[in-house]
C-alpha positions, 0 to 999 in steps of 0.5 A, a space after each residue: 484485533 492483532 494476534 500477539 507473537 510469541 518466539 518459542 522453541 517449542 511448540 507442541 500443543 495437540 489441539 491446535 493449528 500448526 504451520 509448516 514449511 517444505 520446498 520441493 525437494 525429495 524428502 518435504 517432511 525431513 524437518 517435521 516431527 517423526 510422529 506427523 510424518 507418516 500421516 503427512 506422507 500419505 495425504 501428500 501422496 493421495 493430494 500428488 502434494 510436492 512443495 511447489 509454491 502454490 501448494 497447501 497440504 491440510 491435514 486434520 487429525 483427531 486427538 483425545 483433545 480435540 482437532 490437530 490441524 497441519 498446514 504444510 505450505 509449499 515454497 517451490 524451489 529453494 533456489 528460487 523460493 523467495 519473500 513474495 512466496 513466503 508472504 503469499 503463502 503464509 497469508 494462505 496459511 492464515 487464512 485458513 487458520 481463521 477459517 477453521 476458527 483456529 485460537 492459537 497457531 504454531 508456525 514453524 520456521 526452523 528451516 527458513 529463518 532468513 524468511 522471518 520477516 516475511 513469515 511475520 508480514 504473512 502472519 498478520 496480514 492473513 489474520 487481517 479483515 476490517 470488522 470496524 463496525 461489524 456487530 459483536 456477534 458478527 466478530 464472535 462468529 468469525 474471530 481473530 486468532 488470539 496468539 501465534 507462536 514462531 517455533 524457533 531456536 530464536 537470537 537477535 538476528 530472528 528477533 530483528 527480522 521479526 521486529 521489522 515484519 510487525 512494522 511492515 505488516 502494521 503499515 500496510 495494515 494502517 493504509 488498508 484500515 484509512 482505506 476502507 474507512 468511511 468518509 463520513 470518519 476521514 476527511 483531510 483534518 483525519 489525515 492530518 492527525 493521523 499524520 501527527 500521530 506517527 510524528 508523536 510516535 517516532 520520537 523525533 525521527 518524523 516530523 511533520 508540517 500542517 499547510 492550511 488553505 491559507 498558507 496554501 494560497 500564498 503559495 499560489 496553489 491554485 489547482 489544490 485548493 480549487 478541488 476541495 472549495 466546494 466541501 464544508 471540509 476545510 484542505 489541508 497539505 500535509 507533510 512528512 519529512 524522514 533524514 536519511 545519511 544518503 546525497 539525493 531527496 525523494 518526494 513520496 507523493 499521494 492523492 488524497 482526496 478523501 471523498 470524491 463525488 465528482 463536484 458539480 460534473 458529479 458521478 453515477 451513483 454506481 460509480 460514487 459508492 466506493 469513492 473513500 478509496 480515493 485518498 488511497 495514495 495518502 494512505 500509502 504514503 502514511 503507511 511508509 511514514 508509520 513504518 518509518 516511525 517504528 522501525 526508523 531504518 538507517 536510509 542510505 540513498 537519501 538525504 531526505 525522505 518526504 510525505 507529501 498529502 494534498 488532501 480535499 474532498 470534492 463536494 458540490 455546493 454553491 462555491 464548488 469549482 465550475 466547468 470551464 474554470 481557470 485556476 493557476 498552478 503554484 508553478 505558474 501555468 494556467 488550467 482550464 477546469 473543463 471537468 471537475 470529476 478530473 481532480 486528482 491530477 490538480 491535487 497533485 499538480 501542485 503536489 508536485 510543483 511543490 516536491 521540486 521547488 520548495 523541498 527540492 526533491 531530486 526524485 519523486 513517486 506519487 501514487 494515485 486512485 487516478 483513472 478508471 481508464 487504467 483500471 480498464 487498461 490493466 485491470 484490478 491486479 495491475 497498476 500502470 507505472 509511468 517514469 520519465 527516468 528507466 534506472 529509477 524504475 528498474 531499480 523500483 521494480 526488483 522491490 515492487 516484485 518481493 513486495 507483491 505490488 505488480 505494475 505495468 510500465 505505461 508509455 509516456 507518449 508525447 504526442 497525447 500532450 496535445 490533446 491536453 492543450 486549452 484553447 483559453 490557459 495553457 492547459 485544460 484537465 482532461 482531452 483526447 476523448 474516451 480512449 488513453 485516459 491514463 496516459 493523458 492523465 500522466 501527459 498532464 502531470 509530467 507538465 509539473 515535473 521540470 527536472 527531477 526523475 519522477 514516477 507516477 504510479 496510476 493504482 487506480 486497480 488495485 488499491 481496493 477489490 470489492 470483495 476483500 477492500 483495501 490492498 496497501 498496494 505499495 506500501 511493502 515496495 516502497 518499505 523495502 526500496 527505501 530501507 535497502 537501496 544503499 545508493 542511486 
């Protein structure tokens, strides 16, 4: 259930939950109304509360109607207060709105209203929890927020900002819902309509092209079709394509492999119980496409902007892929299969290939769930960015940084390449023993990359926590790169 959003210039139901904003200044109550003032200013004094960005003053006041609850969120600075902030502290905000089982929320952005956008994205993503096959008492015991009302003078620029923090909230919430998703209810066909679904929805602005195995083996895409052979789940490479008023073409490529056991070098039972989150780099990409749709954003940087979704499941059976296996890549090279659990980097061998030579992408970013051994490496907080190309990162990272989506720059290190070289093809999927697993990993893909300036982002991390399920890891950075970078 989404919360509706109201714009209302007034707010002032007594028994409700209400949302404010201070930075840290000498006077944070200055634009909250006089009768809350004096309540606010002790419990700030008894709390040492000052506005800095991680602060959440909580008063609770009892009225004839019933509890009055003030949140008043601190933003730190106002020369340094930024989107991240304000998102993050609004999610916060939200959060505990729904804590308290709070049915309608005043948020109150008079003073901030160049944050609209990013209040909005907090807004719904703090109301945000997957309760899909939660029971009905569960859901009543802890229900959404129904209404949430922008306390606002309001006008066209407001309204826009708004409009363009529901799309952007909606995406990441699309990523997180395919996420966390069973793979019993998405299974590469399940991409594929959700794919059509946003074409549908964009009215002409998104179009979208279904590869069947078929059309994939004309192509020569060995390595993509050999990962999902082994499932009764047919593959299907899936893409997207945006027009943008720019001079260069960008490739958004995921892993989407929508149930991973590892084939027949099949994973721990520990270790295979999260595997839905496998396709997460799909999802990501289907997020962007969905904000794409709604919002249809004027892109200045590119000509052509593409969603590219090799999506398989990784079954054993009797036709599943072997150990010890050549397959032959759409680019020509020939793999040695030495594990079958390794088949992300397959998928998105010929992701790849294809990016360049039949979309003639001039720059790629693919995202992938890739290795446990960046998650080893950087933890579920970190993602490891690889590039072979410093001005495309540097220019990723300002947007990566107000988005939320932290990474780590991992070295492409060209003496690894070695230990991805095959005796019997010309390379083998996985080398090098147990250490530097994603780095080797990005060694094998940079094997796919001819010309174009390329990033590879391993999300393995932090695409999904245990506790609280999928992140949308990527979707905002990508959102806000694409829509304001004017050149590159």
């Amino acid at each position: 259930m989404t919360p509706k959003l109201h714009i209302r210039e007034t707010y002032t139901n007594p028994h409700s939950f209400h949302i404010f904003y201070s930075h840290k200044e000498k006077n944070n109550f200055h634009h909250i109304p006089q009768e809350l003032r004096q309540s606010l200013e002790i419990k700030a004094r008894q709390e040492e509360f000052s506005g800095k960005k991680d602060e959440l003053l909580h008063l609770e006041q009892v009225t004839k109607e019933g509890i009055l609850h003030i949140i008043v969120v601190g933003l730190g600075e106002k020369t340094k207060s930024d989107e991240r902030i304000t998102r993050d502290q609004t999610i916060k905000a939200i959060q505990l709105a729904r804590k308290v089982k709070a049915n309608e929320v005043g948020i109150h952005i008079k003073n901030i209203l160049k944050k609209t956008q990013h209040v909005v994205e907090g807004v719904l993503l703090g109301d945000y929890s997957f309760d899909t096959f939660k029971s009905i008492e569960h859901k009543k015991k802890h229900p959404h927020i129904s209404d949430m009302y922008l306390v606002t003078s309001g006008s066209s620029e407001t309204d826009n900002l708004m409009k363009k923090g529901i799309n952007a909230a909606h995406a990441n919430i699309l990523t997180r819902d395919l996420v966390n998703m069973p793979g019993s209810h998405v299974y590469p066909e399940v991409l594929a309509e959700q794919a059509k679904k946003i074409e549908k929805k964009s009215n002409g602005m998104v179009s979208v092209q279904i590869l069947n195995e078929e059309e994939c083996k004309k192509l020569g895409m060995g390595s993509f079709l050999c990962v999902g052979q082994g499932s009764d789940k047919k593959s299907v490479f899936i893409v997207l394509h945006y027009k943008g008023k720019g001079l260069k073409k960008c490739a958004l490529v995921g892993k989407s492999v929508t149930f991973d056991t590892g084939g027949l070098s099949l994973k721990p039972g520990d270790s295979m119980m999260d595997m839905k989150l496998d396709m997460a780099g799909g999802a990501t990409i289907l997020g962007i496409f969905e904000y794409l749709a709604a919002q249809r954003p004027e892109i200045l940087a590119f000509s052509d902007v593409y969603g590219v979704l090799p999506a398989a499941e990784n079954m054993p059976s009797g036709k599943a892929i072997r150990p010890g296996d050549i397959v032959t890549a759409m680019n020509g090279k020939t793999i040695e299969v030495l594990n079958t659990d390794a088949e992300g980097r397959l998928v998105l061998a010929d992701a790849l290939v294809y990016s360049e030579e039949a979309l003639k992408a001039d720059y790629i970013i693919d995202f992938a769930t890739l290795t446990g051994a960046c998650t080893v490496a950087l933890g579920h907080d970190l993602a490891g960015l690889f590039t072979n190309n410093d001005q495309f990162e540097n220019i990723y990272n300002a947007y990566a940084k107000k988005a939320g989506d932290d990474y780590w720059r991992m070295p492409l290190f060209e003496a690894y390449s070695k230990h991805m070289k095959s005796s019997v093809a010309d390379l083998k999927n996985i080398g090098g023993g147990r250490y530097g697993g994603a780095i080797t990993a990005a060694m094998f893909l940079k094997e796919f990359v001819a010309r174009a300036q390329w990033m590879h982002i391993d999300i393995a991390g932090p695409a999904h926590h245990e506790k609280s399920g999928a992140t949308g890891w990527g979707v905002l950075s990508v959102i806000y790169f694409l829509e304001h970078q004017k050149k590159i």
